[in-house]
C-alpha positions in Angstrom: -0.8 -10.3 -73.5 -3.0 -13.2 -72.3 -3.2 -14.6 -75.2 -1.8 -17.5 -78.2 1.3 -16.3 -77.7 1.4 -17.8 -74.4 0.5 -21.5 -74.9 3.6 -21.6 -77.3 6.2 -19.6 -74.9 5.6 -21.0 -71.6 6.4 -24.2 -72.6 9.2 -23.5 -74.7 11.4 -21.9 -70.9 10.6 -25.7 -70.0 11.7 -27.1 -73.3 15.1 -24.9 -73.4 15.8 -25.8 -70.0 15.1 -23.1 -67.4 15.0 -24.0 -64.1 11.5 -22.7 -62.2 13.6 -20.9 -59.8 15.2 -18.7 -62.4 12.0 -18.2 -63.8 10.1 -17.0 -61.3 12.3 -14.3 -60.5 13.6 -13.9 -63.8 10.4 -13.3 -65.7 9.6 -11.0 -62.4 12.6 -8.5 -63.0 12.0 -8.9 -66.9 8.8 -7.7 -66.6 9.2 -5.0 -64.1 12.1 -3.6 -66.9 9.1 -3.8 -69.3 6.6 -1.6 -67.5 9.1 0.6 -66.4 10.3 1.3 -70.3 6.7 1.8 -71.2 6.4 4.3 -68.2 9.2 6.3 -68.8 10.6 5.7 -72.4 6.6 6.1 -74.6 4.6 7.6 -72.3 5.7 11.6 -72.4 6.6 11.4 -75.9 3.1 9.8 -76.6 1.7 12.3 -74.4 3.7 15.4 -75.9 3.1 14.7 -79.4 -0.1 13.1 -79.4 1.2 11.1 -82.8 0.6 7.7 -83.9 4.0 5.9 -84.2 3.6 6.3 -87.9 2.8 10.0 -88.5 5.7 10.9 -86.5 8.0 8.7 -88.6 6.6 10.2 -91.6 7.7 14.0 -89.9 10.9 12.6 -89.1 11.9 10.0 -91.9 9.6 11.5 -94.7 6.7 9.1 -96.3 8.8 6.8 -98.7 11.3 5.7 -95.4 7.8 5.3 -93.6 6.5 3.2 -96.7 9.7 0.6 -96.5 9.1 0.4 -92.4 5.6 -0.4 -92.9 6.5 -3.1 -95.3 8.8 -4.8 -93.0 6.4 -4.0 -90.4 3.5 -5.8 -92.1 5.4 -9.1 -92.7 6.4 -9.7 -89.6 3.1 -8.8 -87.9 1.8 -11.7 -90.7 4.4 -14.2 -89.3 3.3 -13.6 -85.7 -0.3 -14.4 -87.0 0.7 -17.1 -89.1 2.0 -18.9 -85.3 -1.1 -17.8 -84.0 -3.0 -19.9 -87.0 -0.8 -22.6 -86.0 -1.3 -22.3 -82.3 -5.6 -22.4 -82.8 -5.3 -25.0 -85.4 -3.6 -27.4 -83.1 -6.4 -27.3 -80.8 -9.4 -27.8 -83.5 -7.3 -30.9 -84.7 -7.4 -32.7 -81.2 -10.9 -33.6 -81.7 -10.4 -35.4 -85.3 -7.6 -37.0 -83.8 -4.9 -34.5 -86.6 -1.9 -34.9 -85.1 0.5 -31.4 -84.9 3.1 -32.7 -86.2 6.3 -30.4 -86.0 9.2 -31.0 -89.0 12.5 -30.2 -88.5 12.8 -28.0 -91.3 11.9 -24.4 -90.5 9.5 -23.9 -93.4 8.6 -27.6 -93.8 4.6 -28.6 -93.7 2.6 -30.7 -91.3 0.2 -33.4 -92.6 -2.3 -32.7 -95.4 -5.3 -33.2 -93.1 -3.4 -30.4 -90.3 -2.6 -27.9 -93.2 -6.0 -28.1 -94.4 -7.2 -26.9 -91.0 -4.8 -24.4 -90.9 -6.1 -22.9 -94.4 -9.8 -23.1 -92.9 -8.9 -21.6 -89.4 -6.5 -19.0 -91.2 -9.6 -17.9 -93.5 -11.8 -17.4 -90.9 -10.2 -15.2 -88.7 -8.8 -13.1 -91.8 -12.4 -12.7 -92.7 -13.5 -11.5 -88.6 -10.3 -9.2 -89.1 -11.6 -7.5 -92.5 -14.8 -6.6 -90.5 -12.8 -3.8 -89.0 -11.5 -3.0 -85.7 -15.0 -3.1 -83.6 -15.4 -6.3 -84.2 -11.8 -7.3 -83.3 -11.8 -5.3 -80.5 -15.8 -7.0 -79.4 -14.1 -10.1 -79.5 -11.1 -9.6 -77.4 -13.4 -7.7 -75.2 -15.4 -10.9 -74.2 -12.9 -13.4 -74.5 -9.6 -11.8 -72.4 -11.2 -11.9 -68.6 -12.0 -15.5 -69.4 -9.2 -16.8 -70.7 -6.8 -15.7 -67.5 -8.8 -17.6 -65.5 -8.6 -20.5 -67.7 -4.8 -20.0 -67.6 -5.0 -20.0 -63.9 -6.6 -23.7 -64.1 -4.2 -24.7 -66.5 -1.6 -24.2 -63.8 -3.3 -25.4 -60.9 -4.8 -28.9 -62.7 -0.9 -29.3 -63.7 0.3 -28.8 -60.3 -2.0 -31.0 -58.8 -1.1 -33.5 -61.3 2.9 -33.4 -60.7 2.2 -34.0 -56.9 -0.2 -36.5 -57.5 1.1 -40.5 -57.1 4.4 -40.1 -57.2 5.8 -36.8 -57.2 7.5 -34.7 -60.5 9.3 -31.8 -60.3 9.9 -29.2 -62.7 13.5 -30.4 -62.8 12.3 -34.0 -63.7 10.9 -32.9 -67.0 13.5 -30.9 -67.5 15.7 -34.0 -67.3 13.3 -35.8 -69.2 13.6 -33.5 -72.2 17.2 -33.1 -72.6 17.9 -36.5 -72.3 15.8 -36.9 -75.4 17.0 -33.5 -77.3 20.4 -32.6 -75.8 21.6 -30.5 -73.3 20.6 -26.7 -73.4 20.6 -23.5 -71.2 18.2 -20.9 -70.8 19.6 -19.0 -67.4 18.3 -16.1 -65.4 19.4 -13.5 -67.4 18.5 -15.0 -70.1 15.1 -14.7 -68.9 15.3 -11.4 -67.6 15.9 -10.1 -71.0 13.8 -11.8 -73.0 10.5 -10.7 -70.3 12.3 -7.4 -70.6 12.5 -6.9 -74.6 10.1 -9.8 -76.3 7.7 -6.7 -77.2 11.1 -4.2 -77.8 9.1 -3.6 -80.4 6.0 -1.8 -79.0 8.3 -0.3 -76.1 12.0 0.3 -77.5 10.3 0.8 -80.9 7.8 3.1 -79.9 4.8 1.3 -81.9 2.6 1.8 -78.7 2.6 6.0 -79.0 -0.5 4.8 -81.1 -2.2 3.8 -78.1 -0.4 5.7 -75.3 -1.5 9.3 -77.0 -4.6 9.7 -75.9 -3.5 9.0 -72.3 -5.2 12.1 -69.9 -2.3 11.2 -67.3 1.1 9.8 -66.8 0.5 7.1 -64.7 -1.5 5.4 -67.9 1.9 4.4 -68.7 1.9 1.7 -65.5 -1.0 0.2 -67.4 1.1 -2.2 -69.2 1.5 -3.9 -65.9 -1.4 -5.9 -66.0 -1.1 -7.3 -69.5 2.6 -8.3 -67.9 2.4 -9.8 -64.8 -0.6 -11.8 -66.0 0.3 -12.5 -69.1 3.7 -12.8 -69.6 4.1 -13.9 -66.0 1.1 -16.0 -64.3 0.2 -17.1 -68.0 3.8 -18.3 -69.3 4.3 -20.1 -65.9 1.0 -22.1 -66.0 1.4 -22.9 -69.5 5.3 -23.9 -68.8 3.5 -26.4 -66.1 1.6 -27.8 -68.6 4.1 -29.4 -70.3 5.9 -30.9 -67.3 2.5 -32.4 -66.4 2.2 -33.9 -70.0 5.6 -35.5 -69.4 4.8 -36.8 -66.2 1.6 -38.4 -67.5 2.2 -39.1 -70.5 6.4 -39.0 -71.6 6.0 -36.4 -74.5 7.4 -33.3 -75.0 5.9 -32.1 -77.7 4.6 -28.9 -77.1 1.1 -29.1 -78.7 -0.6 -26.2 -77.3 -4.3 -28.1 -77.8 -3.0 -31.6 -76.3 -1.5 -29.7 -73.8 -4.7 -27.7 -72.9 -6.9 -30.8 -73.6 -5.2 -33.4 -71.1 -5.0 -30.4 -68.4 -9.2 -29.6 -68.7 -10.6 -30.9 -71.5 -13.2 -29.2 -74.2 -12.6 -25.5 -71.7 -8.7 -26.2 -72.7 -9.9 -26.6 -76.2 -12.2 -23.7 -76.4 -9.2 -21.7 -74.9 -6.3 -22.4 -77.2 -8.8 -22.2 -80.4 -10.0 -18.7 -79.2 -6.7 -17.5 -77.2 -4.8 -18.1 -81.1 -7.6 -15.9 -82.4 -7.8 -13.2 -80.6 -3.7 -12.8 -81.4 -3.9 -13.4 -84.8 -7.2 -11.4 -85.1 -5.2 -7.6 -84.2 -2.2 -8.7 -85.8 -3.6 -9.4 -89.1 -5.4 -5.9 -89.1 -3.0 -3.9 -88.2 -0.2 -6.1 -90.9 -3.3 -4.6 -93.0 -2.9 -1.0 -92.0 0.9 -1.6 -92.2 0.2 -2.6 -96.4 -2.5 0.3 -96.8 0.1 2.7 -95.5 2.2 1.6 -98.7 -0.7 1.8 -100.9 -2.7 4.8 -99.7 -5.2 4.6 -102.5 -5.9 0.6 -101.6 -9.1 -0.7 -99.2 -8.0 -1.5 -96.1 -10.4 -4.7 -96.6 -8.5 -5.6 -99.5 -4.9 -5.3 -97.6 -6.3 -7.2 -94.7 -7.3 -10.2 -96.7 -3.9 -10.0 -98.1 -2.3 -9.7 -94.9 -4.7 -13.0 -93.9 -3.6 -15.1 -97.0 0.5 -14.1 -96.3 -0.1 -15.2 -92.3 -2.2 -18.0 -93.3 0.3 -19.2 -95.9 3.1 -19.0 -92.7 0.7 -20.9 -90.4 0.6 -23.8 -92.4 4.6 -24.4 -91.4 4.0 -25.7 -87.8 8.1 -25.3 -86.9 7.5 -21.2 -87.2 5.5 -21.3 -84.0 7.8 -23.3 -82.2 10.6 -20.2 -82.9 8.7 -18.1 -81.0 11.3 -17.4 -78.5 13.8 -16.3 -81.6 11.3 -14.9 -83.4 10.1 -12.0 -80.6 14.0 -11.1 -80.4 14.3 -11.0 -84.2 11.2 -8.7 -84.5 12.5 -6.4 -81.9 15.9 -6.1 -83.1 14.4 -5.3 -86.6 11.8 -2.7 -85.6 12.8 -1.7 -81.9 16.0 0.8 -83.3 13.7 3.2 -85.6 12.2 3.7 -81.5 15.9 5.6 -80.7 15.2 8.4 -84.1 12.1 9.4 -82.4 13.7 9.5 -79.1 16.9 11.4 -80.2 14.8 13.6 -82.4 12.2 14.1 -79.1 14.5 14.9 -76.7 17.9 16.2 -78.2 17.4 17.5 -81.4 16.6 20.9 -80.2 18.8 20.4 -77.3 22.0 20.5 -80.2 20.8 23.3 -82.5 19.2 20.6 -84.7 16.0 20.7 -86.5 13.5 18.2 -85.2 10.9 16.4 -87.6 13.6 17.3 -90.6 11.6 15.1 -93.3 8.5 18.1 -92.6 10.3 20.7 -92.3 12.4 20.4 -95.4 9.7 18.8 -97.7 11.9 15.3 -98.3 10.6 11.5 -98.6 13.1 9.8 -97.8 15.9 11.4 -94.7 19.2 9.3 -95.4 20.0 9.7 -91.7 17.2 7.7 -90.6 17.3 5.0 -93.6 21.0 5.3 -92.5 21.4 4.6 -88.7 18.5 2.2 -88.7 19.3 0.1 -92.2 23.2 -0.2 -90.7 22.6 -1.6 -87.1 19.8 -3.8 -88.4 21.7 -5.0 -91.2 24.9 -5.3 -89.0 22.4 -7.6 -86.2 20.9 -9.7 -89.2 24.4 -10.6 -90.3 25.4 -11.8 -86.6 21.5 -13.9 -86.3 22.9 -15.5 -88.8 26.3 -16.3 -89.0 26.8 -16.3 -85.3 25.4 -19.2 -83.0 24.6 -17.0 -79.6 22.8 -14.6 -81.6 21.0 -17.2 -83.5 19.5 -18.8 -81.0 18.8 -15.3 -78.8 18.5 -12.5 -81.1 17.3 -10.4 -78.2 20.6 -9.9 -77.5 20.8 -7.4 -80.1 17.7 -5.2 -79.7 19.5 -2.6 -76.7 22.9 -2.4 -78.5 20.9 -1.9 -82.2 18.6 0.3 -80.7 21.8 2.3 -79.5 23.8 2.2 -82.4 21.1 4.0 -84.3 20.6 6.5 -81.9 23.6 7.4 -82.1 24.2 7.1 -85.9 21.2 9.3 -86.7 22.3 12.2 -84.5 26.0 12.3 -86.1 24.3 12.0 -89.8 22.0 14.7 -88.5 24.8 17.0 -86.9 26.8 16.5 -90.6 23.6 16.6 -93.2 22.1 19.7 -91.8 25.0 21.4 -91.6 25.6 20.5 -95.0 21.8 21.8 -95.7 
């Protein structure tokens, strides 16, 4: 959580207009929510079961619903690689003087000489990612303890410049930027819910039972904590500062996570960005990899990794992707966060209602049409309303509590009427 992700987000609260107040104390309560849902919502299911999120599904769902989820799974991980591309790239083109050049349309290229970096960067982290897991997880190893503390000189170099000469405030760039863009509002709740539900995914969703299982004690679920408060706290907020110092010294608000590192410390900044895009894309890409290798059971997970490096290289090379970071988190937990309410319905009230738990096992199906069901409907219904609806369009994390709802509920009624039926 210290990672690519946060050179892009930080400065995109500046860009959208939140006020530092709001998100100090907004990201705060956002995060607490977080910790508190991995504590209480993953942990004693993880520890219960002792499942990976996908073997469950597979009990619950049947194989061929866990084959479409993994699917859907896999292409999204590859579009939050694909930013991650992006996000490194932008850094390595600072020193040739490749300008990140951002165009308005959502899958529109940069400049020949920034996509060709992108292809290069993309192929080289695919290829680290096909080594397997110990290398990714070598890699992170070594490079995560560093990079907070580079974060944490990010923000204090930025602070000192906005007070040096003649002061600037966070509200001064704020100014700055909607003068040139147009007025927009990104308010405390706002920012409470996004802190809260950008990884709905791995909380709401469940995903992290593959990591929370082999947890020896409840309080392993407060672990999340530390990834949170310094990363999607201390690291968003220093990033966020340095794009007011950019427009301060410079009048740009283009949020260029290399030029932004590079004019706050230099070649360290550099180093950072290039390695903190890396180590994001690095995970993502593997697991987008098991995600494809679930679908294909008889495939070599090298194989579906280098796929999984060619689709998020492919989306890297369309610079405005990374910029939707703030949409896209919301999007990706409204998607996958709901098929988190099955396994907490079938978990904790199943049994509870004279239901069978883990149907799909127990009665030998592939596909359970209550779970295709209550999660295709909600989803479907949110997708519709992302895009046909401007408040959900530009927040889609909006949607991931009420879809995640909805399907709870759905899948408990279809259960209730199907096995009665069976």
């Amino acid at each position: 959580h210290t990672a690519g992700t946060e050179f892009m987000i930080g400065p995109l609260f500046l860009a959208a207009g939140a006020s530092i107040q709001d998100l100090i104390i907004g990201l705060l309560l956002g995060n607490l929510l977080a910790t508190l849902t991995w504590r209480f919502l993953v942990t004693p299911i993880a520890m219960r079961k002792r499942l990976t999120l996908y073997y469950q599904l597979e009990r619950i769902a049947g194989g061929g619903a866990v084959k479409l989820y993994n699917f859907v799974n896999g292409i999204l991980f590859c579009f939050l690689a694909g930013a991650m591309v992006t996000v490194s790239a932008s850094a390595v083109g600072v020193p040739f003087n490749v300008a990140f050049e951002v165009p308005e349309a959502t899958f529109g290229l940069g400049s020949p000489q920034f996509t060709l970096i992108v292809l290069i960067v993309g192929a080289i982290i695919a290829a680290i990612a096909c080594k397997g897991y110990e290398m990714v997880a070598r890699v992170a190893n070594i490079a995560a303890p560093w990079m907070i503390v580079v974060f944490a000189a990010c923000g204090l170099v930025s602070y000192a410049q906005m007070k040096s000469g003649t002061p600037f405030t966070w509200d001064d760039a704020v100014r700055f930027i909607q003068d040139k863009n147009g007025v927009q509002e990104f308010g405390f709740w706002k920012i409470v819910i996004f802190g809260w539900l950008c990884n709905g995914a791995m909380h709401f969703g469940m995903a992290d039972l593959s990591i929370f299982r082999f947890a020896r004690d409840k309080s392993s679920g407060w672990a999340p904590a530390i990834g949170m408060f310094l990363g999607h706290y201390v690291a968003w907020i220093c990033a966020a500062l340095l794009l007011a110092a950019q427009i301060k010294l410079h009048q740009d608000p283009t949020a260029n996570p290399g030029m932004l590192a590079w004019r706050a410390i230099g070649w360290t900044g550099i180093v950072c960005v290039i390695i903190a895009g890396w180590t994001t894309a690095n995970p993502t890409i593997y697991r987008a990899g098991l995600a494809f290798q679930g679908i294909f059971p008889g495939s070599k997970r090298v194989v579906m990794t280098l796929v999984a490096g060619i689709v998020a290289t492919l989306a890297g090379a369309f610079p405005n992707l990374s910029g939707q970071l703030l949409n896209f988190v919301g999007l990706y937990g409204t998607v996958l966060g709901p098929m988190g309410a099955v396994i907490f319905v079938d978990f904790w009230l199943m049994k509870k209602l004279g239901l069978r738990e883990e149907y799909a096992s127990a009665s030998g199906t592939a596909f359970h049409p209550a779970v295709l069901i209550a999660w295709l409907l909600p989803v479907g219904f949110g997708l519709f309303l992302v895009f046909t609806n401007k408040t959900f369009g530009d927040f889609p994390a909006y949607l991931v509590i009420p879809c995640w709802v909805a399907c709870g509920l759905l899948y408990l009624i279809l259960s209730k009427l199907t096995q009665k039926k069976a």
